[in-house]
C-alpha positions as CSV (number, residue, x, y, z in Angstrom):
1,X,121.9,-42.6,-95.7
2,X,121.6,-44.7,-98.9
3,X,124.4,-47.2,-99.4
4,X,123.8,-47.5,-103.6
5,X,126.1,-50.5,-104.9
6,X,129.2,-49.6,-106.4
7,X,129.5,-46.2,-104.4
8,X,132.3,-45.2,-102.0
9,X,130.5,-44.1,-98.4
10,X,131.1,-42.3,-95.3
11,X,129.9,-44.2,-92.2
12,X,130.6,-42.5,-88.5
13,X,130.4,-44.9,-85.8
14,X,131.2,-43.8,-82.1
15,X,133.1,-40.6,-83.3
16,X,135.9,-42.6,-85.5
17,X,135.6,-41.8,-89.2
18,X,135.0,-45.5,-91.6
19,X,134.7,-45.6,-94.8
20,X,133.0,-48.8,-96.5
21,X,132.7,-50.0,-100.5
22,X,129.8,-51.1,-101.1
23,X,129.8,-53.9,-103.4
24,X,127.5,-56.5,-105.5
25,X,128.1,-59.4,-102.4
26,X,129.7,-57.7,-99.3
27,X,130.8,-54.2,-98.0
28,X,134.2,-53.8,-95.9
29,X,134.4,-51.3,-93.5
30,X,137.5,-50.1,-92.5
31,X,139.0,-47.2,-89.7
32,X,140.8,-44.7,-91.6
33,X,142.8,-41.9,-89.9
34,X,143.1,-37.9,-91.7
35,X,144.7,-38.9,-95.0
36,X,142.5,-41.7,-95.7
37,X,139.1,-39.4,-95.1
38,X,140.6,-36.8,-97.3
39,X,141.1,-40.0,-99.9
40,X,137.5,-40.8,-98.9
41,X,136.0,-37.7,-100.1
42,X,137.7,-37.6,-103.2
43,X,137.0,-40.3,-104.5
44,X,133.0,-39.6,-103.3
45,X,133.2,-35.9,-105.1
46,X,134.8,-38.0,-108.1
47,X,131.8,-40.7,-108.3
48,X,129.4,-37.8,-108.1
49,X,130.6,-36.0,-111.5
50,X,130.5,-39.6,-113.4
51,X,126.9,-40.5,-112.3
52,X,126.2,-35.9,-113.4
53,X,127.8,-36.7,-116.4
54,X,126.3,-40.2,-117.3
55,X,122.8,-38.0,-116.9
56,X,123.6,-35.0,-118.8
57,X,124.8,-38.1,-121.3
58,X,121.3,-39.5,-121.0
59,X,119.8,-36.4,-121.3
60,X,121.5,-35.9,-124.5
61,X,120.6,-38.4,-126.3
62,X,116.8,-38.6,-125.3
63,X,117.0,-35.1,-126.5
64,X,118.7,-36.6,-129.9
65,X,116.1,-39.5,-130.1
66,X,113.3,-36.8,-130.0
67,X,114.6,-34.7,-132.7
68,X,114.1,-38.0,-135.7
69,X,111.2,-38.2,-137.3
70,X,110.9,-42.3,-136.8
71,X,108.4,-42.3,-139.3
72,X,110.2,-40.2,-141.4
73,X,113.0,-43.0,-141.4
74,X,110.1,-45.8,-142.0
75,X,108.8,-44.5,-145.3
76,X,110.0,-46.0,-148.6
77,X,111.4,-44.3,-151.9
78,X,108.4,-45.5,-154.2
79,X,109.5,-47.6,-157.6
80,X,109.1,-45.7,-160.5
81,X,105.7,-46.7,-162.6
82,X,107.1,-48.6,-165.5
83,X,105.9,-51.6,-166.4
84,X,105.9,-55.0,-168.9
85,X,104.0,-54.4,-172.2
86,X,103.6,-58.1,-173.1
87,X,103.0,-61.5,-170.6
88,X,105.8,-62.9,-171.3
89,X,107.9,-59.6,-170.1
90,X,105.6,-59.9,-167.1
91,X,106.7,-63.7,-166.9
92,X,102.7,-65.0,-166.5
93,X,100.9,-67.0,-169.7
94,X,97.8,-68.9,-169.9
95,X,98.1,-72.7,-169.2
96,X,95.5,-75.1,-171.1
97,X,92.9,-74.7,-168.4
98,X,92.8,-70.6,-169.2
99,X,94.6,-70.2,-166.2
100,X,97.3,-67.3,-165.4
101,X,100.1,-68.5,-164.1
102,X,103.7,-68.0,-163.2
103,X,106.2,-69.0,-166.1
104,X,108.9,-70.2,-163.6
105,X,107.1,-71.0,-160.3
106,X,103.7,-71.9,-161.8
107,X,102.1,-70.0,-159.1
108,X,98.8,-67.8,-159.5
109,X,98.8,-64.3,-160.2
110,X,100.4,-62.4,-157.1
111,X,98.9,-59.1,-156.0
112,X,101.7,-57.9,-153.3
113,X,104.7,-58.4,-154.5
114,X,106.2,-55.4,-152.9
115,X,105.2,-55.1,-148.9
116,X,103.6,-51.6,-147.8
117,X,103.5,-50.1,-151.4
118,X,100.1,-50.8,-152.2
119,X,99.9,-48.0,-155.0
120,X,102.5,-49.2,-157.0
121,X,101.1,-53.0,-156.7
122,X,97.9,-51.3,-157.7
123,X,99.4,-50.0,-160.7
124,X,101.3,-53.1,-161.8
125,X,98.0,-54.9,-161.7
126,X,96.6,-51.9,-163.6
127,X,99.3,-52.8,-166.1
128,X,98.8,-56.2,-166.2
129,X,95.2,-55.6,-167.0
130,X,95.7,-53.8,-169.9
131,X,97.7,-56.5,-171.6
132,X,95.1,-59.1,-170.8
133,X,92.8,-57.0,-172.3
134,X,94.9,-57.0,-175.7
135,X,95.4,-60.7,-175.4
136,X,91.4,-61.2,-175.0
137,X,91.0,-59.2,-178.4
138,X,93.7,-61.7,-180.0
139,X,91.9,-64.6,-179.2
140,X,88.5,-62.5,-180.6
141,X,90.2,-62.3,-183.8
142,X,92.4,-65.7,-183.7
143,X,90.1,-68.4,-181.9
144,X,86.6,-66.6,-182.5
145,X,87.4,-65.5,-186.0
146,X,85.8,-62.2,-185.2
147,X,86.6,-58.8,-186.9
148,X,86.8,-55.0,-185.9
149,X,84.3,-52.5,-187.0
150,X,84.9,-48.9,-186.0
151,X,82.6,-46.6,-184.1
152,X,81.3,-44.0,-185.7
153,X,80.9,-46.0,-189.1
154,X,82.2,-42.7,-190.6
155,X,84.9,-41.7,-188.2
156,X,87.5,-39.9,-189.5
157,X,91.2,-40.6,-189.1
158,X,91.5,-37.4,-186.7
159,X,89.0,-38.2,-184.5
160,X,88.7,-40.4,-181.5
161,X,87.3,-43.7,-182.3
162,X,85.7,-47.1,-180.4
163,X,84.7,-50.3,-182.1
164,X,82.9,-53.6,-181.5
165,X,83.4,-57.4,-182.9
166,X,81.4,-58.8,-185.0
167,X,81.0,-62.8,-186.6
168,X,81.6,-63.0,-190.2
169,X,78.0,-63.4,-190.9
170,X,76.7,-61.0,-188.1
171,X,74.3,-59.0,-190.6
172,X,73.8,-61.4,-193.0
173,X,72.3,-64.4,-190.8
174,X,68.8,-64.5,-191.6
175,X,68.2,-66.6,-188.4
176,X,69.6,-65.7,-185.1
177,X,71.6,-63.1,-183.7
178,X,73.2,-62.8,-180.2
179,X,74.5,-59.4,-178.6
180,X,76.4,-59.6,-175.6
181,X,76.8,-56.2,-173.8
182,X,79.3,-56.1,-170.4
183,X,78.8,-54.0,-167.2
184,X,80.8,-50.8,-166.5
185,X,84.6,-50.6,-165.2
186,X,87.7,-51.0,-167.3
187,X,86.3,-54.3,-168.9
188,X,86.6,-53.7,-172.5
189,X,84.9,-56.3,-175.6
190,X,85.4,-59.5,-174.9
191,X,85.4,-59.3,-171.0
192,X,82.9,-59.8,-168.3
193,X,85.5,-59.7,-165.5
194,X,89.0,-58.8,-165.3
195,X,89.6,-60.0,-161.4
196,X,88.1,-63.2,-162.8
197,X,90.4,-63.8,-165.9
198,X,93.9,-63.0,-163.7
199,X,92.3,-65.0,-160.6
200,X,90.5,-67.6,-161.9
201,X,90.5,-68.8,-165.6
202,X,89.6,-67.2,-169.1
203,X,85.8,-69.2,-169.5
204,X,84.9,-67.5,-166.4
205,X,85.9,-63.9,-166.9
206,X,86.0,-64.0,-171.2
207,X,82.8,-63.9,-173.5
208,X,84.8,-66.5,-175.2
209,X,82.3,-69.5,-173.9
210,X,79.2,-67.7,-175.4
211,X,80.8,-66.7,-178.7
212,X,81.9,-70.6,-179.1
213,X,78.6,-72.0,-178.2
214,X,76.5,-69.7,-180.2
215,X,78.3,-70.1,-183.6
216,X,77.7,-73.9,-183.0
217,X,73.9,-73.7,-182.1
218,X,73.8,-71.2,-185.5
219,X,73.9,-67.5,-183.6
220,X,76.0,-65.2,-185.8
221,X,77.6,-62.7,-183.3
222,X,78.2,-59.4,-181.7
223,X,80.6,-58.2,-179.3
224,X,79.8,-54.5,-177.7
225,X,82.2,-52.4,-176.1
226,X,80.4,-49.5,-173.9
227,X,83.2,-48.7,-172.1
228,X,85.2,-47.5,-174.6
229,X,84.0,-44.2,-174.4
230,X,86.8,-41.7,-175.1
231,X,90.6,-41.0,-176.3
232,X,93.0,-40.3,-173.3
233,X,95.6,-37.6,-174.2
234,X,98.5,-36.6,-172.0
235,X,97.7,-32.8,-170.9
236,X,100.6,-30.5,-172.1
237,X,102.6,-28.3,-169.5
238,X,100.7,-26.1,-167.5
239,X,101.3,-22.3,-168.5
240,X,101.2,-19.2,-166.4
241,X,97.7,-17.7,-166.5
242,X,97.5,-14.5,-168.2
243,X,93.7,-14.3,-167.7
244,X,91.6,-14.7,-164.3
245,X,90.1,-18.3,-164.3
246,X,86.5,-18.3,-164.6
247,X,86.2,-21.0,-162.1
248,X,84.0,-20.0,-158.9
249,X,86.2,-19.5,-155.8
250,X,84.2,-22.3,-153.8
251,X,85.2,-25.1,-156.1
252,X,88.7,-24.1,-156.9
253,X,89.1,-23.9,-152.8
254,X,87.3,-27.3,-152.6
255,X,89.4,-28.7,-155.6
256,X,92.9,-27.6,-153.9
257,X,91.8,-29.6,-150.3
258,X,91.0,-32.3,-152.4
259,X,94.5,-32.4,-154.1
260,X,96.1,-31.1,-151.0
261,X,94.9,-33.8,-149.4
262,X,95.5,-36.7,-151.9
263,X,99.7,-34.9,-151.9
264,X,99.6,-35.4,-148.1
265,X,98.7,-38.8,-147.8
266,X,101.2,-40.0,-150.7
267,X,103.7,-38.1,-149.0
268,X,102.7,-39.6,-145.5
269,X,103.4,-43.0,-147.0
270,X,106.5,-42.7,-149.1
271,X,109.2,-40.5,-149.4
272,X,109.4,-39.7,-153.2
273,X,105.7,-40.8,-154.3
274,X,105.8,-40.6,-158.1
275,X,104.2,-38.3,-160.3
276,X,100.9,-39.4,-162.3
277,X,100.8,-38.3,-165.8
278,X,98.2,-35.6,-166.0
279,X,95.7,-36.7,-168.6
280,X,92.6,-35.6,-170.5
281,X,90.0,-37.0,-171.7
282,X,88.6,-36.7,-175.8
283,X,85.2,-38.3,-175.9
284,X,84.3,-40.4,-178.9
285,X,81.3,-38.9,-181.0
286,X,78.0,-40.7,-180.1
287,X,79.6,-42.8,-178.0
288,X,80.3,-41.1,-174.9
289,X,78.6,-43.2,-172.7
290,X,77.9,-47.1,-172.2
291,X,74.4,-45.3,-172.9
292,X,75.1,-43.9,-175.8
293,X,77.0,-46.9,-177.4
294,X,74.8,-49.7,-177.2
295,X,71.9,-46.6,-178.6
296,X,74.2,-45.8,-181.6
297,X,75.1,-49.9,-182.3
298,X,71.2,-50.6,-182.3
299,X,70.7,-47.4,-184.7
300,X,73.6,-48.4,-187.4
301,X,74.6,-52.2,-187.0
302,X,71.5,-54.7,-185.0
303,X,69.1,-52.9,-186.6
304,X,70.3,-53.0,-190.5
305,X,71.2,-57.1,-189.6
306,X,69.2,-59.6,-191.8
307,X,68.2,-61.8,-188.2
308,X,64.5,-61.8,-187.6
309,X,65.2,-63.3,-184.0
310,X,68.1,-61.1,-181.9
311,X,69.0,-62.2,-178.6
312,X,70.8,-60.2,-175.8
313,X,73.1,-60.8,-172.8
314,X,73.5,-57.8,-171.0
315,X,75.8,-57.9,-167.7
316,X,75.5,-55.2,-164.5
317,X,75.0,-51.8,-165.3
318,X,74.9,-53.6,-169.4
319,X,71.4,-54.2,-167.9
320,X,70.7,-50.6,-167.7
321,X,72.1,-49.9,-170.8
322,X,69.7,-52.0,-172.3
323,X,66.8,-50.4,-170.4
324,X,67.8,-47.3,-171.9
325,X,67.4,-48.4,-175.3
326,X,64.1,-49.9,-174.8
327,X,63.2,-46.1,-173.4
328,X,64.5,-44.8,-176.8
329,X,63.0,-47.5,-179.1
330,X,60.5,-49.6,-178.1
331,X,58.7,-50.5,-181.1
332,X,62.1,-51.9,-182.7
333,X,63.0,-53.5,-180.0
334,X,60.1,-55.4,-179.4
335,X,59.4,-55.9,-183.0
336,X,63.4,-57.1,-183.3
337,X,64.5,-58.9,-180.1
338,X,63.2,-62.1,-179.0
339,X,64.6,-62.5,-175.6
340,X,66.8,-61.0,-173.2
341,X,69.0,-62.7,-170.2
342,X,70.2,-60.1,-168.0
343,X,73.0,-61.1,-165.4
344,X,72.5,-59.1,-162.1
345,X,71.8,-56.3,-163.9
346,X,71.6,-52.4,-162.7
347,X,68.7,-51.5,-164.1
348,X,65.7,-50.0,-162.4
349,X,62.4,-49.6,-164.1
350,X,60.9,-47.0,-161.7
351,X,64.0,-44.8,-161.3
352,X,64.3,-45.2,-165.3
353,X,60.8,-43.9,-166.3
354,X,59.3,-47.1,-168.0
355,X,56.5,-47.1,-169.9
356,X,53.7,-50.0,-168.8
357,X,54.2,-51.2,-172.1
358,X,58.0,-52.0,-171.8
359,X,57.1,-53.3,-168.7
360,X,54.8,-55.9,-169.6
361,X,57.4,-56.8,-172.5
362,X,60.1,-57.3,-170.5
363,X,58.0,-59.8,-167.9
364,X,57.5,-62.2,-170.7
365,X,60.8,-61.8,-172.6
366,X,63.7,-60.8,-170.3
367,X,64.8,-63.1,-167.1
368,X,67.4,-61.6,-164.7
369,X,70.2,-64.4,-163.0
370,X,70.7,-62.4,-160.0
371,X,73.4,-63.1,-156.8
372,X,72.1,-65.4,-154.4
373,X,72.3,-67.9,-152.1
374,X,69.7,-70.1,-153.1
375,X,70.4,-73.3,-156.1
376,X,71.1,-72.4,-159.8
377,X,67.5,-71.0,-161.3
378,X,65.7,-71.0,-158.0
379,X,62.7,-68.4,-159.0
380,X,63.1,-65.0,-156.6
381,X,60.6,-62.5,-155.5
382,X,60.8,-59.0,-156.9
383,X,59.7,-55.8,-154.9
384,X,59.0,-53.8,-157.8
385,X,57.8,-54.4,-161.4
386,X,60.3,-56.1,-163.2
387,X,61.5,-59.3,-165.2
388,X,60.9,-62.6,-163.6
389,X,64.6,-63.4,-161.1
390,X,66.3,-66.1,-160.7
391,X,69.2,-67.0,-158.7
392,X,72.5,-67.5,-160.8
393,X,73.4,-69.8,-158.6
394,X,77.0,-67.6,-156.3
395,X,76.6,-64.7,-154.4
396,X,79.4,-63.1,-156.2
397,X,78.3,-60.5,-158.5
398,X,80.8,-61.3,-161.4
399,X,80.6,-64.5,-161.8
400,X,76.8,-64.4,-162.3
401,X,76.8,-64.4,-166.2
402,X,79.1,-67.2,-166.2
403,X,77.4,-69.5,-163.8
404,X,74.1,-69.3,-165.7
405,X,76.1,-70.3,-168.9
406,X,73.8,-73.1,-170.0
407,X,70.6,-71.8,-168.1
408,X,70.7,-68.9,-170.3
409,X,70.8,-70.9,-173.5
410,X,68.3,-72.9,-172.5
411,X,66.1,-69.6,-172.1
412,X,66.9,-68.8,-175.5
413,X,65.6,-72.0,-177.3
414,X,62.7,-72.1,-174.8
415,X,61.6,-68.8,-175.9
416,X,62.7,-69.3,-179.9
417,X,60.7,-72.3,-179.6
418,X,57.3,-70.8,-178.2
419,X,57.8,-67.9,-180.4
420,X,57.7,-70.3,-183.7
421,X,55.0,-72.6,-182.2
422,X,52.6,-69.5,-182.5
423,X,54.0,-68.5,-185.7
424,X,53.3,-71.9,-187.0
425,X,50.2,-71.5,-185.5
426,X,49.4,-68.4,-187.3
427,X,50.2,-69.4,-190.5
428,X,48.2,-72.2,-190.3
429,X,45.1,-70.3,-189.3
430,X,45.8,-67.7,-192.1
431,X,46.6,-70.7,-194.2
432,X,42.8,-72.4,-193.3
433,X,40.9,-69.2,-194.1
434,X,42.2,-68.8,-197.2
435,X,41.4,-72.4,-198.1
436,X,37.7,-71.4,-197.1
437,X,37.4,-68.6,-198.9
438,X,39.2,-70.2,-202.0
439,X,36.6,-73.2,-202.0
440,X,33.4,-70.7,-200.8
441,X,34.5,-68.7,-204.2
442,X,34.7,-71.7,-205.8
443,X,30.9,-72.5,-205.3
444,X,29.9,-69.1,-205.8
């Protein structure tokens, strides 16, 4: 028999009933006449119905444990989404090296301030950007002395509208013109990286350092904004359809697992996600598309500008952009724009249909700063038929235009230069004919 610690037990040893307690250090055994085995038992039955009902307790509450949902009990009730409208409400400002920081603590810009709810962090950062991107458009108008003009020229006060920045003498500069065009994203005039202006400092991420240096070296300026494509409009409250909906059966089923899906995981995270606002968007009228707007600018602003000698930065998918116009109007371009610096740009002049012609343009005008490893101008090889590359000295794709900062303005005097050598040139052959006709008349 098994003698378990703490349990009364029968032991029979040459016909005369015992009875022992087994204990933690030592067991007594003891003779015991009639009453005391009757005792014995009893107390045996007795420790028998504990140790059942310290199981069925057991039982019980494994059975309890099983019925919570611990992760259920883990999720969070997620913060509603409002948010600061100004820096100061959001406690960061700009210290004298353009950097964000902290108005108390001095620390950099924090991303996770709130553990495990990366959509709200997501959405305060969101929130945050959008007020940088007001203060960039201050210090357009304030430090840059730039002004507003609206896109379409004749937009109406109904319709949705865009607009770019322009110098005060932007189409009345006879000399030089510089157009700086950013990449796609939410990076609106002004901006060549967000990530870079909260992380690292305003001359990196801003325009700001090429507006300044131009307007010294004699560039009047323009800022595009091909982002800014359309009005975004709250959608009013769903009604009951009266009518069938015209949409096909496949997409509306693919539409509802993709929602159904995007419900589920919010709801597998927190415990009260919060509603987005359902919006809509209006697009604005020829400038739909990052396409579109630097086509429409070139039509009704860079091309009525009194500069003989236009130069463009064009950043990422900017680069494309520009490609495109090229596609649209060559002859204008070529007749108009002196050089081009493109910063790891997008484009691609077999997937965009180039002609030769724009091709061979492009070798001897544009120069492409491209992500790499190698030193700051290194010369890089190119697969397919394109502009010469260059590294911009960082492998990190937004900080490309900045880091070829002063290679890029060397580019443009290099090429200014050379193109008024030949005209020089030129006019002093034309200039020597006519002499020799003149004096051949002369003696005739």
């Amino acid at each position: 028999m098994t003698i378990k610690e703490g349990i009364p037990c029968i032991f029979r040893k040459k016909e005369t009933p015992t009875w022992g307690f087994v204990g933690a250090d030592q067991m007594l055994i003891l003779h015991l006449g009639g009453a005391e085995l009757a005792l014995c038992t009893l107390l045996t039955a007795m420790a028998q119905v504990a140790i059942q009902e310290d199981g069925e307790k057991t039982t019980a509450l494994k059975d309890l444990l099983s019925r919570i949902d611990l992760d259920e009990l883990m999720k969070k009730d997620e913060p509603p989404f409002t948010f600061p409208k100004t820096l100061e409400e959001f406690e960061y400002a700009f210290n004298e090296n353009g950097q964000l920081r902290h108005i108390k603590t001095q620390e950099p810009f924090i991303f996770n301030v709130r553990e495990d709810l990366h959509r709200w962090n997501q959405k305060r950062y969101e929130a945050l950007g959008e007020v940088i991107t007001q203060h960039v458009y201050e210090l357009l108008e304030t430090k840059c002395n730039m002004t507003k003009a609206i896109l379409p020229l004749d937009a109406t006060m109904d319709e949705p509208s865009s607009f770019i920045y322009l110098s005060p003498n932007a189409l009345s500069n006879p000399s030089k013109l510089l157009v700086l065009i950013q990449g796609s994203g939410v990076v609106r005039a002004g901006q060549w990286a967000r990530r870079l202006i909260i992380n690292q400092d305003l001359d990196s991420g801003t325009q700001i350092p090429f507006i300044t240096r131009a307007m010294e070296e004699g560039y009047s300026v323009m800022v595009l904004n091909p982002n800014e494509n359309f009005l975004e409009v709250e959608k009013p409250p769903k009604s009951s359809p009266t009518e069938p909906s015209e949409e096909p059966v496949e997409k509306k089923e693919r539409r509802d697992d993709r929602e159904g899906k995007k419900r589920k995981e919010f709801y597998e995270k927190y415990r009260n996600p919060q509603k987005e606002t359902e919006t809509e968007q209006i697009p604005i009228r020829e400038n739909s598309s990052s396409e579109e707007h630097v086509l429409y600018v070139w039509d009704h602003v860079v091309s009525k500008a009194a500069a003989k000698n236009v130069f463009i930065v064009a950043h990422s998918y900017g680069g494309l952009s520009f490609v495109e116009l090229m596609n649209h109007r060559e002859n204008e371009v070529r007749n108009k724009v002196c050089a081009v610096a493109l910063t790891d740009s997008a484009h691609n002049l077999w997937l965009q249909e180039t002609s030769k012609s724009t091709q061979d343009w492009m070798q001897e005008h544009c120069c492409n700063w491209v992500s790499s490893p190698e030193p700051l101008d290194t010369p890089l090889d190119s697969m397919l038929p394109d502009c010469p590359r260059v590294s911009a000295g960082t492998e990190r794709h937004e900080l490309t235009s900045w880091m070829s900062f002063d290679s890029i303005f060397r580019f443009f005097c290099e090429v200014l230069k050379v193109k008024e050598d030949e005209e020089e040139m030129s006019t002093n052959i034309v200039s020597t004919r006519s002499s020799a006709l003149k004096s051949k008349h002369q003696d005739l």
